[in-house]
C-alpha positions as CSV (number, residue, x, y, z in Angstrom):
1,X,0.0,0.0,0.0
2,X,1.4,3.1,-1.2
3,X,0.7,6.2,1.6
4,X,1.5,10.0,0.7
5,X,1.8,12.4,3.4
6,X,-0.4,15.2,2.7
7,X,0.7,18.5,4.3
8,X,-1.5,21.0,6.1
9,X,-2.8,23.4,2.9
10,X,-0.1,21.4,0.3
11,X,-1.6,21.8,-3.1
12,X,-3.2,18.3,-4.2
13,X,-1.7,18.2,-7.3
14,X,1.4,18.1,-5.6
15,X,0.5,15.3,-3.6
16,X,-1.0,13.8,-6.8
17,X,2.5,13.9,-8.7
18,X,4.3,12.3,-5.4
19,X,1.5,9.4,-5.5
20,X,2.4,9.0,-9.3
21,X,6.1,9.1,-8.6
22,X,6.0,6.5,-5.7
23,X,3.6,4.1,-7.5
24,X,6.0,4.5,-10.9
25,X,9.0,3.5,-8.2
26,X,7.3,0.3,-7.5
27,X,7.1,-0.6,-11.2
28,X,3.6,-2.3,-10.9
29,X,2.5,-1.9,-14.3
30,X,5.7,-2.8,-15.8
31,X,5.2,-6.0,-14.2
32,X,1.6,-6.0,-15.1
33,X,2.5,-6.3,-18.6
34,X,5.1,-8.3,-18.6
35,X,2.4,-11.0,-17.1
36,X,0.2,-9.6,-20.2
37,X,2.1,-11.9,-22.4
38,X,4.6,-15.0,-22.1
39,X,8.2,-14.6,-23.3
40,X,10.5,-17.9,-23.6
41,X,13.6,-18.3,-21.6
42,X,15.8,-17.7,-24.2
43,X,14.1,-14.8,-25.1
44,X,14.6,-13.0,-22.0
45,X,18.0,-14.5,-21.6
46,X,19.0,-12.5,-25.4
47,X,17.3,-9.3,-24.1
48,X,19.1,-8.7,-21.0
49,X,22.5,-9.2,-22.6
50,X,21.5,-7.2,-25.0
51,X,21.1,-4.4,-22.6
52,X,23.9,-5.3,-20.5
53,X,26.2,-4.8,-23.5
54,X,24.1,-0.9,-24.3
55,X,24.5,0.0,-21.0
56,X,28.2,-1.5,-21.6
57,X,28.8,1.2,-24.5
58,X,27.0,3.9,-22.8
59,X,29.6,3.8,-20.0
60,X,32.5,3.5,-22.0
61,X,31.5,6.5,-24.6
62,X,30.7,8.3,-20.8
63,X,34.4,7.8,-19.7
């Protein structure tokens, strides 16, 4: 459960935009669709090394 405290005379959208941030934080939907829709082992496996090695090249062009 996600709680936002609310400030005496804080604006709402304010407290709207730190209830968005928080739930975003615990990545609900992104899990939500990942369940949406089955992806193979292998799949996954070929995904996340291709991010590794992005994330890889980002760092070295960084440095």
């Amino acid at each position: 459960m996600i709680v936002v405290p609310v400030k005496e005379g804080e604006n709402i959208e304010r407290a709207l935009k730190k209830f968005k941030r928080k739930f975003e934080k615990t990545g609900v939907m992104k899990e939500l669709r990942a369940r949406q829709q089955f992806d193979k082992p292998s799949v996954l496996k070929r995904l996340a090394k291709e991010r590794a090695i992005y994330v890889q090249q980002l760092n070295r062009v960084e440095e």
